[in-house]
N, C-alpha and C positions, 0 to 999 in steps of 0.2 A: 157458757162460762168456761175456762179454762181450768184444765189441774192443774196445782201446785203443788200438792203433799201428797209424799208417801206415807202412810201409816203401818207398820206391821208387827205380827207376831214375830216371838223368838221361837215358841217349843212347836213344831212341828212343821216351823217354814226358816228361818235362818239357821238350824240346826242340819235342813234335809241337805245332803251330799249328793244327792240324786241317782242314789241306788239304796239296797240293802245289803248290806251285809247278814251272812249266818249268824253272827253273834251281835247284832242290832248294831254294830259300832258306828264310829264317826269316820271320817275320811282317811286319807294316809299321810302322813309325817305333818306338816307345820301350813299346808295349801288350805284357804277357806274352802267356807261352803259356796257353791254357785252362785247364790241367792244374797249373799254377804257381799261377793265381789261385785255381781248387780247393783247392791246398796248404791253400792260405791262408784258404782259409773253413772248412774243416774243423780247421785247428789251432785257430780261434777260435770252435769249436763244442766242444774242451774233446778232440780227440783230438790224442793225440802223434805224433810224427811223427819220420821217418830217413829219410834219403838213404844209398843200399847201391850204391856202382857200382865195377863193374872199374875204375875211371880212375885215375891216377897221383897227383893231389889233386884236392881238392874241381873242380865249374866256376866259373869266374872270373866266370861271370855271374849268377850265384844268388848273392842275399846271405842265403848258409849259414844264419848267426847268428842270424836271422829269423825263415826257415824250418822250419829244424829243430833238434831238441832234440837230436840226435846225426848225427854226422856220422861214414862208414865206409866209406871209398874202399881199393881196394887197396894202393896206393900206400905207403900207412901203417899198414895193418892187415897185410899180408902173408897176407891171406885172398884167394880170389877167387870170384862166386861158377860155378860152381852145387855150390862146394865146401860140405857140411853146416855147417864150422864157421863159416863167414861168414855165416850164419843165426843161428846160436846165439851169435854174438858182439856182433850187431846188438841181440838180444833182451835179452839180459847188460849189455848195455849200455844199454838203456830200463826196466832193471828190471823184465821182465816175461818170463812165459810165452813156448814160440814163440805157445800157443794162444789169445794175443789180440793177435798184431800180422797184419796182411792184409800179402803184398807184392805191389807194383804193378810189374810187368816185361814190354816186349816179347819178351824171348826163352821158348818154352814150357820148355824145358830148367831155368831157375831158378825158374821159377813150380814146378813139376813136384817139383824139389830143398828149395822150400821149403815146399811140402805133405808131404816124406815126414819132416820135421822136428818138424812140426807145425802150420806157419802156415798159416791161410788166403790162397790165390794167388788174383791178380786178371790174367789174361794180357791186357794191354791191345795191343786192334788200334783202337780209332777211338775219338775224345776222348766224343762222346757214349754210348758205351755202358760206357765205362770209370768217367762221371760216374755214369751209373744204378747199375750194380752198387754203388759207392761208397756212394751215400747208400743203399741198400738195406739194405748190412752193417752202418754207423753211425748208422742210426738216422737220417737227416738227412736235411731236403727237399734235392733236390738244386740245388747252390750257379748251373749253368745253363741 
């Protein structure tokens, strides 16, 4: 079966800039994050795309409407994950299989929850190896 969807977290993977900083901070002046620009070259390579985060709504600094084709924060969904139905509610909602959306999560615990669903899990620790796995699954030169 092919993938179709992307699913991912915001807080520890479209946040990461692919370094740290001394003072934990975010990147330099107005450039995304790696992993944002990613977003974005892979939704315009024809794959769909969801934002899945525990958070209360969307982040104020993602412009959502853009990015994704679905949007499923706790907050509003009353799902959380590494609960089963907030998998299956993401997929329901992209009109699709779990078995062709990937999710992209720092925590192994919802990677872990959403492979016993069906999805293919991507446990993302470092922006370059999260990029390779990515274009490996979709089919796609990788976007860096």
């Amino acid at each position: 079966m092919t993938l179709a969807a992307l699913v991912v977290d915001y807080g520890g993977v479209l946040d990461d800039f692919g370094y740290r900083s001394p003072g934990g901070g975010s990147g330099d002046g107005d450039e995304p994050a790696p992993l944002v620009t990613a977003l974005e070259w892979f939704r315009g390579g024809g794959v769909v795309t969801a934002l899945l985060s525990n958070g209360d709504r969307p982040p104020a600094e993602l412009d959502c409407g853009r990015l994704f084709d679905v949007v499923a924060v706790s907050g509003e969904t009353g799902l959380r994950k590494p609960e089963a139905a907030s998998f299956r509610d993401v997929a329901e909602r992209l009109e699709l299989p779990p078995g062709r959306c990937v999710l992209l999560d720092d925590e192994p615990r919802n990677v872990t929850a959403a492979v016993a669903v069906g999805m293919v899990g991507v446990l993302h620790s470092d922006v370059r190896s999260t990029l390779y796995e990515l274009s490996v699954l979709f089919d796609l030169d990788s976007p860096g």
